[in-house]
C-alpha positions as CSV (number, residue, x, y, z in Angstrom):
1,X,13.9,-31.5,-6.9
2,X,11.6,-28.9,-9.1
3,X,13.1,-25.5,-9.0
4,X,11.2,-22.4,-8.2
5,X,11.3,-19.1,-10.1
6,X,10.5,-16.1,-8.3
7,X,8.7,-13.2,-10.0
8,X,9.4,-9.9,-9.2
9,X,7.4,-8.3,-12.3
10,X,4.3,-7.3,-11.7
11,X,2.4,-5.3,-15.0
12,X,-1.1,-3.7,-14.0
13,X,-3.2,-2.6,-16.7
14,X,-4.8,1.0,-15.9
15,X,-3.3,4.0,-14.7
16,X,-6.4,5.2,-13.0
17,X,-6.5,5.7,-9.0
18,X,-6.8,1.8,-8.2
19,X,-3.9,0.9,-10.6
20,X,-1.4,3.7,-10.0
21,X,-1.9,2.6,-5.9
22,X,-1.3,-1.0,-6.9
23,X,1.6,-0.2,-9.1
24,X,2.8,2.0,-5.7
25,X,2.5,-0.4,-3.1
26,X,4.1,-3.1,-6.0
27,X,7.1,-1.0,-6.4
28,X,7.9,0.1,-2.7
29,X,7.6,-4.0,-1.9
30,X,10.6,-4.2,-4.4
31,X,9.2,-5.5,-7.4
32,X,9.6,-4.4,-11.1
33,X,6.0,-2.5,-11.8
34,X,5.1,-2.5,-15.8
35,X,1.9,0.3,-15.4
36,X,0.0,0.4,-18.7
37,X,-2.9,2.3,-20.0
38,X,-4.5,3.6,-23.5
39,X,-4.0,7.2,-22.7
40,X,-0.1,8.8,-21.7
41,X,-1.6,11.5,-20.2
42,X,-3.3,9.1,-17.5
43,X,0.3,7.3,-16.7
44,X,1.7,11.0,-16.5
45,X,-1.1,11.9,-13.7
46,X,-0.5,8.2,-12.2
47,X,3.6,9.2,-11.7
48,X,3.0,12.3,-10.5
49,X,0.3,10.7,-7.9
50,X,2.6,8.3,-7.4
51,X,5.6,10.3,-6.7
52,X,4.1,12.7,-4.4
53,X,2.8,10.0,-2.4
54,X,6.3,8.4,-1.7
55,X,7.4,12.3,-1.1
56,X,4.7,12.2,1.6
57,X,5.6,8.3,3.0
58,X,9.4,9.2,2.9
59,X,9.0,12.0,5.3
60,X,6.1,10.0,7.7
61,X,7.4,6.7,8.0
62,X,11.0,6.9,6.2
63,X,10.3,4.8,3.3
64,X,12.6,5.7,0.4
65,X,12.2,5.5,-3.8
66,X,10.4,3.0,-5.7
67,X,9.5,5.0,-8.6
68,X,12.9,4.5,-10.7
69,X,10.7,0.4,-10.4
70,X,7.7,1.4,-12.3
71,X,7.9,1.3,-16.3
72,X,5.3,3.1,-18.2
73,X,3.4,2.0,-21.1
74,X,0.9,3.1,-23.3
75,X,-1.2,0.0,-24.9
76,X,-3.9,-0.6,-27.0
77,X,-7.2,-2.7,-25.6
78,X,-6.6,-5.0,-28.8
79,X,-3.2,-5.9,-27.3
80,X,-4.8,-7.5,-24.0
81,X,-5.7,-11.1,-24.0
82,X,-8.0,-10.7,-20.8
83,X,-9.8,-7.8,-20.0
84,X,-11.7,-7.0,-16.5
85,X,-13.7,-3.9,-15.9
């Protein structure tokens, strides 16, 4: 009988509006979110985004937290194996 692992770490690359919404609806599923991105200043601006829009969701449908799931990272491009644009 094979054994199955289940993955609750998800890491998106890019802080921008697409991956800090991915990262969002990642950690409020209950996964582990690793958000990375060249610039801090971007993954500052994505937790921010991100944190106000669970403000706004806790109060309209009563979901709670997520953020203390998302990690932070800044990378370099040279460090990525793949890249997609």
């Amino acid at each position: 009988m094979e054994k199955t692992v289940e993955t609750r770490l998800i890491a998106v690359i890019g802080a921008g509006a697409m991956g800090s919404g991915i990262a969002q609806v990642a950690a409020t599923s209950g996964f582990r979110v690793n958000l990375s991105d060249v610039s801090a200043a971007v993954l500052e601006k994505a937790l921010a985004s991100i944190r106000k829009s669970l403000w706004r969701c806790r109060g309209a449908m009563g979901i709670a937290g997520g953020l203390w799931r998302v990690e932070t990272r800044v990378t370099s491009p040279s460090e990525r194996r793949f890249r997609f644009e």
